[in-house]
C-alpha positions, 0 to 999 in steps of 0.5 A: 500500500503507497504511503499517501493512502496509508496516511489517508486512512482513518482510525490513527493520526498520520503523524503517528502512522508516519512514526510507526511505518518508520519503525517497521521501514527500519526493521526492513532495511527498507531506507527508501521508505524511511527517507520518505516517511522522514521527508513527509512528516517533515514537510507536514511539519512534524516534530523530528524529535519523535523520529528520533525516539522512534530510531532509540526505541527500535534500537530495542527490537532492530538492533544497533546496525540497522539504527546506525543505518537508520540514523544516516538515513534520517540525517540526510533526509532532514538535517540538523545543524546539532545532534540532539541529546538528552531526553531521558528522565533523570537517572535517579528517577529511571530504575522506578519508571522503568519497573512501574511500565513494566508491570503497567505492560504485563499485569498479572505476568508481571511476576512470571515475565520478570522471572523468566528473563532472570531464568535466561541470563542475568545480564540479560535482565539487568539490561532490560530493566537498566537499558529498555524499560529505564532508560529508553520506553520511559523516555516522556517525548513518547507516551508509554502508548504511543511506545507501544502501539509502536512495539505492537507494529513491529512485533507484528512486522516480525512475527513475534505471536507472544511479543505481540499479544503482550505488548498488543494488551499493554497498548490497551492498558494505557488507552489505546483502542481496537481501531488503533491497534488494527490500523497499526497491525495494517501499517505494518503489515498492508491491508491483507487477509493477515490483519485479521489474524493479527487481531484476532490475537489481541485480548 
């Protein structure tokens, strides 16, 4: 589906749709999509800043090398005369953020989450605690639904079933709606018979 018809599409605001096609773009490698996600909410007169939260967060489900890239590819399509910094909470403030939307995502799993990333490796956890939930998803720029509204379209661009379904529950336990999630299911996936399965997935 071209870009100027997803954005035509009720159900999510096209700047936010413009943030979640982005994320998945980057996912994709697809950096012409990216560029051109960038170039319109740019020239629609979107804050870069929520692009740049977009690219710290995927560092989260993309990894470095593609965010590297991502990064590049946003310099060039809207170029600032300095790089950004900060945003984040203070750091006093992030270990308690970051355990309080953890237990906002996942509920009455809380417990059972936070033993199984503890089961996989410590440093593992302690990394998802310090760095993702800490650090990064507490970030304010982003609301911790619009984060994961964000998380629920690239779980779905990676066939992630569980992720998704958790995240996807998550979304709707700080005010995201069923309209929202399925348009974001849509712009990570295209208007296809999978939407319907996605969805069906959602409690």
């Amino acid at each position: 589906m071209s870009l100027d018809a997803l954005l035509a599409r009720p159900g999510l605001p096209a700047s936010f749709r413009l943030l979640v096609l982005a994320a998945v773009a980057i996912w994709r490698g697809d950096w012409p999509r990216l560029q051109a996600c960038a170039e319109s909410a740019r020239g629609r007169g979107d804050a870069r800043a929520d692009f740049e939260e977009t690219l710290l967060q995927a560092v989260l489900f993309c990894g470095f090398p593609r965010v590297v890239t991502a990064f590049e590819t946003l310099s060039a399509a809207w170029p600032v005369a300095t790089a950004p910094a900060g945003g984040a909470l203070p750091q006093a403030e992030q270990a308690a953020a970051g355990q309080a939307l953890f237990a906002g995502i996942y509920g009455q799993n809380t417990a059972a989450v936070d033993a199984m990333l503890r089961g996989f490796h410590a440093d593992f956890h302690a990394f998802v605690f310090e760095v993702a939930y800490g650090r990064i998803l507490t970030r304010p720029r982003l609301s911790a639904r619009e984060r994961e509204l964000l998380a629920v379209g690239l779980l779905a661009a990676q066939d992630q079933v569980r992720q998704f379904a958790g995240h996807a529950r998550g979304a709707l336990h700080f005010g995201a709606n069923r309209t929202e999630l399925r348009e974001v299911v849509v712009s990570a996936l295209g208007e296809t018979t999978a939407v319907d399965t996605w969805c069906a997935r959602i409690r």
